[in-house]
DRENMARPA-917096 format. One record per residue (C-alpha): x, y, z. Coordinates in Angstrom, 3 decimals, decimal comma. Layout:
# residues N
atom east=X&north=Y&up=Z
...
***
This chain:
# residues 353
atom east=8,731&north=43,474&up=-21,130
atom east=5,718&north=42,747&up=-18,833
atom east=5,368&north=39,316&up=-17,310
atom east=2,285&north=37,486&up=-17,001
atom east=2,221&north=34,944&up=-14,486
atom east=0,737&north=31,674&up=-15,972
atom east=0,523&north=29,207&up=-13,374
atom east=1,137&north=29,051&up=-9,378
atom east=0,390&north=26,113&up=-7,356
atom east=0,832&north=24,487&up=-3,999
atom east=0,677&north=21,530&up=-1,844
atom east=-0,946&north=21,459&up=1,741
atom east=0,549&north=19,336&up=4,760
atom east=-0,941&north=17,527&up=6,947
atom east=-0,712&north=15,627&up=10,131
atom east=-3,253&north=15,065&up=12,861
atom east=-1,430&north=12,634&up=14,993
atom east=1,960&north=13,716&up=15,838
atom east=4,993&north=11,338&up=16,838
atom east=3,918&north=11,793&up=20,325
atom east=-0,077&north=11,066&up=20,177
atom east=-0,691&north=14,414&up=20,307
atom east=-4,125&north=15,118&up=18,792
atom east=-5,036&north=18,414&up=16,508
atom east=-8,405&north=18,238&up=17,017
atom east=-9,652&north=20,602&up=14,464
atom east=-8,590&north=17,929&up=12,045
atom east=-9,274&north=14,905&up=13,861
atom east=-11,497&north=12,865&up=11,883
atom east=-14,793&north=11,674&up=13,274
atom east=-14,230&north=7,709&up=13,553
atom east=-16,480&north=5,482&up=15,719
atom east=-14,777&north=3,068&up=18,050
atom east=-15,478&north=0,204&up=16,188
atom east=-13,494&north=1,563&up=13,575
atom east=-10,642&north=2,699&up=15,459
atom east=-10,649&north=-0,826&up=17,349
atom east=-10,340&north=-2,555&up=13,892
atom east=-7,510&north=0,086&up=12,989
atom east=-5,460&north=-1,060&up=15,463
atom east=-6,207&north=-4,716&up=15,477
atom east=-5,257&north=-4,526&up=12,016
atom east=-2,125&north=-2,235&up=12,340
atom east=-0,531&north=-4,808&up=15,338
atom east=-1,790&north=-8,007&up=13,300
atom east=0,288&north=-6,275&up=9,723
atom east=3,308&north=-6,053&up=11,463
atom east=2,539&north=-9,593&up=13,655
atom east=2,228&north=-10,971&up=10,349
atom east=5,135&north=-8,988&up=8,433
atom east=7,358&north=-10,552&up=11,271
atom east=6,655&north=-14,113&up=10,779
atom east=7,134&north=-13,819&up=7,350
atom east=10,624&north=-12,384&up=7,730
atom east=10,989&north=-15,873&up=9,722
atom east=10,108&north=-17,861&up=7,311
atom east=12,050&north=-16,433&up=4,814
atom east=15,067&north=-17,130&up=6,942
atom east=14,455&north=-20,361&up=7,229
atom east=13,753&north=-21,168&up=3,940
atom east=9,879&north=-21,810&up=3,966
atom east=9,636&north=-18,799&up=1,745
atom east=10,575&north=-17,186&up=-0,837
atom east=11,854&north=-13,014&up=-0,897
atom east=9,581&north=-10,898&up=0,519
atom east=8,652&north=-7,220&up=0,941
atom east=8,818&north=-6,294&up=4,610
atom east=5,893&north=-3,542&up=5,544
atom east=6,764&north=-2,806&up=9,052
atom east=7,043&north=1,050&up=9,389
atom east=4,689&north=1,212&up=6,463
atom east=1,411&north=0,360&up=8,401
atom east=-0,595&north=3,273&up=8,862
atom east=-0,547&north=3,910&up=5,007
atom east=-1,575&north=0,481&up=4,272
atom east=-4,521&north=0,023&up=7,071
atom east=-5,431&north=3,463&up=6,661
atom east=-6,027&north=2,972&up=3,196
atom east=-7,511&north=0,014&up=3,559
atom east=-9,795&north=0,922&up=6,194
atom east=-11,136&north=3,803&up=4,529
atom east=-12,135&north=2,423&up=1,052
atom east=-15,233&north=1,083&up=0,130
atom east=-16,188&north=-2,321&up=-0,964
atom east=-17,596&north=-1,157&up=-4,377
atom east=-13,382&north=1,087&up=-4,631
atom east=-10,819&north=-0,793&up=-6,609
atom east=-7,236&north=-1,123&up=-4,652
atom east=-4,118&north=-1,753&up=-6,928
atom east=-1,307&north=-2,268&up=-4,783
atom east=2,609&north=-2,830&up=-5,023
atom east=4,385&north=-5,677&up=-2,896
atom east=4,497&north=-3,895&up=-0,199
atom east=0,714&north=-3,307&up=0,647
atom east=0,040&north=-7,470&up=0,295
atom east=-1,995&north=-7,256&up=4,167
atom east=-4,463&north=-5,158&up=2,006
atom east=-5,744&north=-8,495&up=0,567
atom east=-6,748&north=-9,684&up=3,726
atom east=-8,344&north=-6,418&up=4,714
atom east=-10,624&north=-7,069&up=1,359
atom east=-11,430&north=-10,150&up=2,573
atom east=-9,018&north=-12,879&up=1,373
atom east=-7,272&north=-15,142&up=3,568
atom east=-4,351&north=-14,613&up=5,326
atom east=-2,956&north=-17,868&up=4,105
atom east=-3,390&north=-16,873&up=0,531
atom east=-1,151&north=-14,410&up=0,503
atom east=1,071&north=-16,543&up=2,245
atom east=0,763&north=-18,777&up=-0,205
atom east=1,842&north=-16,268&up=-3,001
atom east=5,068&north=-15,652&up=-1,341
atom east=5,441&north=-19,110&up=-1,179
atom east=5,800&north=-19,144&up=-4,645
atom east=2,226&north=-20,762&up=-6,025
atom east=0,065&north=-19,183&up=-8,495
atom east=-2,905&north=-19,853&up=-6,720
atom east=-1,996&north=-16,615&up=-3,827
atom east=-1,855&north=-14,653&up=-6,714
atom east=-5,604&north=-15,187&up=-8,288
atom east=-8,128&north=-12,977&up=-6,565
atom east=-11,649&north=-13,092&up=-7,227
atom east=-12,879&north=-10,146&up=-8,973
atom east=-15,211&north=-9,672&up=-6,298
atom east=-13,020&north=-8,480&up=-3,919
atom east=-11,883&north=-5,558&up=-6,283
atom east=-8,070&north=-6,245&up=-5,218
atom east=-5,655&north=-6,251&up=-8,356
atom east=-2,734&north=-8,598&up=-8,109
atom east=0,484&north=-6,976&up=-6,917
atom east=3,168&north=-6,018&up=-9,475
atom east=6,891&north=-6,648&up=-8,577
atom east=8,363&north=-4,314&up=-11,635
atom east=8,513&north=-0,795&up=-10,557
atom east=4,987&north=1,454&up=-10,723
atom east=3,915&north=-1,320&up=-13,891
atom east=0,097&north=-1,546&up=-12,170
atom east=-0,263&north=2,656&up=-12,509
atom east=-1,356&north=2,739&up=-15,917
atom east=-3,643&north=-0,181&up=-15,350
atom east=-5,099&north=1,442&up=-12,268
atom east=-5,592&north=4,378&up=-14,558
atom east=-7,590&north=2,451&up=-17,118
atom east=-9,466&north=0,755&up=-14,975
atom east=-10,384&north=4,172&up=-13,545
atom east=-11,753&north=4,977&up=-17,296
atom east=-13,179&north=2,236&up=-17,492
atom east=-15,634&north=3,042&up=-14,370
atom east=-16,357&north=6,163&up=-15,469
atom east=-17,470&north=4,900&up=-18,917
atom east=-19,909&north=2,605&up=-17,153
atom east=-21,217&north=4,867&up=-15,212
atom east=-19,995&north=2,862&up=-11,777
atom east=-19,613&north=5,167&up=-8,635
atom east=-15,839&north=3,441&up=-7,831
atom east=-12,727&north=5,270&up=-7,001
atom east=-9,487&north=3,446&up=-7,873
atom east=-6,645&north=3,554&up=-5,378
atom east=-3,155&north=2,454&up=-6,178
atom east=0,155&north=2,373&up=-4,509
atom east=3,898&north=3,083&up=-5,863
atom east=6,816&north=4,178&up=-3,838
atom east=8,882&north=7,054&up=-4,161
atom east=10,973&north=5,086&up=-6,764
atom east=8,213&north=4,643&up=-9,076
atom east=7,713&north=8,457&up=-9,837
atom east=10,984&north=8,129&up=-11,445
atom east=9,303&north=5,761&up=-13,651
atom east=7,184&north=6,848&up=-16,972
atom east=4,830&north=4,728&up=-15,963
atom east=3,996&north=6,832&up=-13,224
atom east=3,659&north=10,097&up=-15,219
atom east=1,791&north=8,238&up=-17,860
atom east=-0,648&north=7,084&up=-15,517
atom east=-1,139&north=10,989&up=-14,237
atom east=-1,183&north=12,381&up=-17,645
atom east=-3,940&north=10,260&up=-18,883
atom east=-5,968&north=10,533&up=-15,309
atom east=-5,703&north=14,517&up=-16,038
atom east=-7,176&north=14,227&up=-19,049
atom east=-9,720&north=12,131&up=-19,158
atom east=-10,863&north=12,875&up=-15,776
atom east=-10,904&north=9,682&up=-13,878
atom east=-11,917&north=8,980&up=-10,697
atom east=-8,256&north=7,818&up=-9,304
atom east=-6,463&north=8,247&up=-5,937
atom east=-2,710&north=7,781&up=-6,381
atom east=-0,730&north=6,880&up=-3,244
atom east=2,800&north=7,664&up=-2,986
atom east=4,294&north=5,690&up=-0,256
atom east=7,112&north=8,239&up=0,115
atom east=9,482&north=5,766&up=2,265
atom east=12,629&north=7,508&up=1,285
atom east=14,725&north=5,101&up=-0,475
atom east=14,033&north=3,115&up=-3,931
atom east=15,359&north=-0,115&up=-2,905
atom east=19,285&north=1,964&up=-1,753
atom east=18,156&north=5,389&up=-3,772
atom east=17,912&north=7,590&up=-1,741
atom east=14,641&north=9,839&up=-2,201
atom east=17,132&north=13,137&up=-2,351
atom east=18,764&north=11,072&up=-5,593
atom east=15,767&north=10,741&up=-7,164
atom east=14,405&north=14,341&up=-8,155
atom east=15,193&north=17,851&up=-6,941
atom east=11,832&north=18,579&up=-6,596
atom east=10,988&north=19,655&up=-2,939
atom east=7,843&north=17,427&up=-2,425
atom east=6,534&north=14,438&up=-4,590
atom east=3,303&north=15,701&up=-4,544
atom east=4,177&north=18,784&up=-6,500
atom east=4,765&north=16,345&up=-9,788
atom east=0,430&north=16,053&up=-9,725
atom east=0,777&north=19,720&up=-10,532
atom east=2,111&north=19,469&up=-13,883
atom east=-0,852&north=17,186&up=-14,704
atom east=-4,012&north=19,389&up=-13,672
atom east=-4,292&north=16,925&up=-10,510
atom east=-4,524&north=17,750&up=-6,700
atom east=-1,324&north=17,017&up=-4,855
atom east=-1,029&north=16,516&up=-1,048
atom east=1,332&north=15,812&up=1,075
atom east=0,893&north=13,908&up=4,561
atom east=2,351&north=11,897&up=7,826
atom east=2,592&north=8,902&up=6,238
atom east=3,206&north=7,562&up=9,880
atom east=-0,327&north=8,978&up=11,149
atom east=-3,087&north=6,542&up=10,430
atom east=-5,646&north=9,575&up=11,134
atom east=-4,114&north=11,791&up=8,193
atom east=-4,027&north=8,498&up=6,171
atom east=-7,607&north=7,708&up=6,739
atom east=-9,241&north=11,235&up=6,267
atom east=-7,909&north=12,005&up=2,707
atom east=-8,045&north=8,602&up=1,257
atom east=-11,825&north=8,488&up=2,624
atom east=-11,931&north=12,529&up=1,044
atom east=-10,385&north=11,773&up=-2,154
atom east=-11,799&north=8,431&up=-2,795
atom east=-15,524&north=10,521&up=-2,537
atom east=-14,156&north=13,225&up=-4,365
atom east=-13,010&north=10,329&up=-7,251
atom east=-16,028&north=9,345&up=-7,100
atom east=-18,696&north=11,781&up=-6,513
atom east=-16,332&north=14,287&up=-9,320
atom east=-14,143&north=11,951&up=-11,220
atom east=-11,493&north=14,120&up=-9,616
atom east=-7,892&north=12,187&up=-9,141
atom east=-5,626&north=12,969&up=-6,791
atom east=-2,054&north=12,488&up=-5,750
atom east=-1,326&north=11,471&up=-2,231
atom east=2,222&north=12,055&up=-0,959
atom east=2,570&north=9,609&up=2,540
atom east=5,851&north=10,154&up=3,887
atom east=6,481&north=7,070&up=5,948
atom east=9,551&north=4,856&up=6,516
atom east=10,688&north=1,889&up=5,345
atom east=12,019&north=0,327&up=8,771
atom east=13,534&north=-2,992&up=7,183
atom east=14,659&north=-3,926&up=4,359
atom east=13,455&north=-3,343&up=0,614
atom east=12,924&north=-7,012&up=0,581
atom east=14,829&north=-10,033&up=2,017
atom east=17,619&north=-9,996&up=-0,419
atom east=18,633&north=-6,775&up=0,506
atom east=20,985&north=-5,025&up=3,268
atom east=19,965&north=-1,712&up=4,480
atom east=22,585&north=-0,905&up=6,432
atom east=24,983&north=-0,548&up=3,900
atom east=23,170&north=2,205&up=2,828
atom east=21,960&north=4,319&up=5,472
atom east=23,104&north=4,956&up=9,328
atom east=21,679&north=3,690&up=11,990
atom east=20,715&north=7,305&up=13,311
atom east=18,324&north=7,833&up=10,484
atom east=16,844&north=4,567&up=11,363
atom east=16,271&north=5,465&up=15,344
atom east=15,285&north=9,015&up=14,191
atom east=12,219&north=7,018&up=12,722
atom east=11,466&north=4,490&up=15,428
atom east=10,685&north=7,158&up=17,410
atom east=7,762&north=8,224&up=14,438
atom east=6,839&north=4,486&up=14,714
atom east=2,881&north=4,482&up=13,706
atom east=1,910&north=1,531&up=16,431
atom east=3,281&north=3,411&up=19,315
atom east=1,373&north=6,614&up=18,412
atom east=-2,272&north=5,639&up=17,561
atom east=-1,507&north=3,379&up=20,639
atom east=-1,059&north=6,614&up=22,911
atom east=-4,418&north=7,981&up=21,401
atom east=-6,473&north=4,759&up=22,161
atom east=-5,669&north=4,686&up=25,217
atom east=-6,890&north=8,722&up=25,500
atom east=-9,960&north=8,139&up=24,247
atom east=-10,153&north=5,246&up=26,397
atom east=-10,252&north=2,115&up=24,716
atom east=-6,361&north=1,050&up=25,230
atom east=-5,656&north=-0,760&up=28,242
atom east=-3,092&north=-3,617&up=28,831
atom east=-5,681&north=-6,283&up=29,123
atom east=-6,794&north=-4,909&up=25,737
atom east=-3,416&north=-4,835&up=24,741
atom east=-2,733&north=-8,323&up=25,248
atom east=-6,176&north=-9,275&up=23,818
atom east=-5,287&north=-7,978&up=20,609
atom east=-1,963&north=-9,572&up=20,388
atom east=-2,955&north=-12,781&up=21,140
atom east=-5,579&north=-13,015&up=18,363
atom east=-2,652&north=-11,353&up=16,040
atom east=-0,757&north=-14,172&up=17,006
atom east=-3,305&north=-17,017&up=16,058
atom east=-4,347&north=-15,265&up=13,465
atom east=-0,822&north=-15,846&up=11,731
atom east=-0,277&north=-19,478&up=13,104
atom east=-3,464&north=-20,296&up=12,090
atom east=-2,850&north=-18,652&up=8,656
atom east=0,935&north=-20,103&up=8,237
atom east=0,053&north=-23,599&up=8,702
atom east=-2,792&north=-23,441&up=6,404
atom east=-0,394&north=-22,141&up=3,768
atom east=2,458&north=-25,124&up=4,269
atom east=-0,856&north=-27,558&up=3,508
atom east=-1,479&north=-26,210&up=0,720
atom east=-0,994&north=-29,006&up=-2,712
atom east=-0,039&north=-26,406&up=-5,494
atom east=0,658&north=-27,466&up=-9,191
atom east=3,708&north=-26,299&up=-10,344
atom east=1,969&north=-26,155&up=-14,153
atom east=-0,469&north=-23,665&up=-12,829
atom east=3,302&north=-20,777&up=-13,806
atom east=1,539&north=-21,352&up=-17,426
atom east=-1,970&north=-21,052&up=-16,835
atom east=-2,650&north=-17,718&up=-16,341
atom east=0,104&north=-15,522&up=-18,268
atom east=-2,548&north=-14,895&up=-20,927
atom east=-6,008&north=-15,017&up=-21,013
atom east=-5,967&north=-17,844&up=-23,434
atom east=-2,783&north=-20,140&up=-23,623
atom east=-0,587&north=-19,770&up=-27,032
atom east=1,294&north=-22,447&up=-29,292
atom east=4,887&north=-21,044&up=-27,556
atom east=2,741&north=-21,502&up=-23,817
atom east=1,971&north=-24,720&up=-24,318
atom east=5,481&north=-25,959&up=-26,008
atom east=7,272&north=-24,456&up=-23,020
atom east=4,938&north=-26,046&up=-20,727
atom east=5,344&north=-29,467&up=-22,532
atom east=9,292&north=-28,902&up=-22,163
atom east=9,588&north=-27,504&up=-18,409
atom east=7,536&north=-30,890&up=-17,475
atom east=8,540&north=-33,838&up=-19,633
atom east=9,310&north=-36,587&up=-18,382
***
């Protein structure tokens, strides 16, 4: 019996920065040095930020929290390379994108200091509110997609889900319909290799995550999650291609998670500590700092510039946050649009007097 090949696909690599600051410059993305300033100001103040928050959380001035260090090249170079007029829905991890869209540091803080009020973003700044349930915001990031396109706005809509939430119908939901109706998405797998202590080998057989955009009729790539460069370029490609095409694509980052899932977990009852020096030495700071200083705009003066503002930056932002007068009935206010009968009776009971 003859056979007739049906389908045959692939997924591209790609890295332009390599764990050593190694350039390929046929790749290398043309980015002025005010951007690349802000790229690193923004990388060292993420994890400046990330690492006062882990203090806090230890001593009890907040609440469990997502750690991003390791993560930041897929988070500023995704934030970096949207536009204003692009909607961003993130997952917990990717919270320093707020600030990058123009919110306050100290409102985030505030949401993972338990008030509603760090949690309600203006529409203007396009930002969605984070989800804590696994890859929940990816059919919402998919409709909102439609949405644009059925106004006839030129917006891409980028969202974030680990590795974990492709095991999630959510996530192939949210690909199916994007196929379909042609929306003008940008789906970011932060491939850290664990789902909270699942391991990403535990998770599918497939050999890249990429490969699931395949079965959809959508683009699938796979990148150095750990090289801001790679990061930037195709989210600033397939945002345009979103939309200038309403053409969605799937972007694999493989990064590392270097801490914890969040504070209530242990990490090292889970995985060696070889696999976690394996990927300091990948570390996304050190490289793009290598680079910089190449093209010459890192120096130690700079250096210590930058992480002095990154410092402030945080104080400043952390003790604006433990001022801050919430209303503890505010938990009510905003599940709904409108408040129900069962809203308000378990509003009147948490609060009685």
């Amino acid at each position: 019996m003859p056979v007739k090949k049906v389908f045959e696909g692939s997924v591209d690599y790609i890295q332009i920065l390599d764990k050593n600051g190694k350039v390929d410059e046929e790749l290398e993305p043309d980015i002025s040095k005010d951007v690349l300033d802000k790229l690193y100001r923004h990388m060292v103040t993420a994890r400046t930020w990330d690492k006062k928050c882990l203090a806090l959380q230890r001593t009890g001035r907040m609440y469990t929290y997502a750690p991003l260090v390791g993560q930041e090249a897929t988070i500023i170079g995704t934030g970096m390379a949207a536009d204003k007029t692009d909607w961003i829905f993130p997952s917990y991890r990717e919270s320093y994108l707020y600030h990058m869209r123009g919110i306050p540091l100290s409102q985030i803080n505030i949401s993972w200091m338990g008030w509603e009020k760090g949690l309600q973003i203006d529409p203007e700044y396009r930002t969605f509110p984070y989800a804590i349930p696994i890859g929940t915001q990816l059919p919402y990031a998919t409709g909102g997609a439609y949405s644009m396109k059925m106004k006839g706005e030129k917006s891409a809509v980028i969202s974030f889900g680990g590795d974990g939430s492709t095991s999630e119908g959510e996530f192939h939901d949210a690909l199916n319909f994007a196929g379909v109706l042609e929306t003008p998405n940008v789906f970011i797998i932060s491939n850290n290799h664990y789902a909270i202590s699942v391991p990403r080998k535990w998770q599918t057989k497939s050999e890249t995550l990429a490969q699931k955009a395949l079965a959809y009729g959508l683009k699938g790539i796979q990148a150095d999650g750990n090289d801001v460069l790679a990061v930037y370029r195709l989210v600033k490609e397939s945002a345009r291609r979103a939309r200038e095409e309403n053409k969605p694509t799937v972007l694999e980052l493989v990064t590392y998670r270097m801490g914890m899932h969040t504070t209530s977990d242990d990490p090292k009852k889970y995985r060696s500590e070889e696999e976690v020096e394996y990927w300091k030495k990948r570390d996304p700071i050190d490289r793009f700092r290598i680079y910089l200083e190449n093209k010459g705009i890192w120096s130690e003066d700079y250096e210590k510039e930058v992480n002095e503002g990154a410092k402030q930056k945080v104080e400043d932002a952390v003790k604006e946050a433990e001022e801050f007068k919430g209303d503890p009935k505010e938990m009510f206010n905003h599940v709904l649009a409108d408040m129900t009968k069962n809203l308000e009776e378990q509003k009147k009971e948490a609060f009685k007097k």
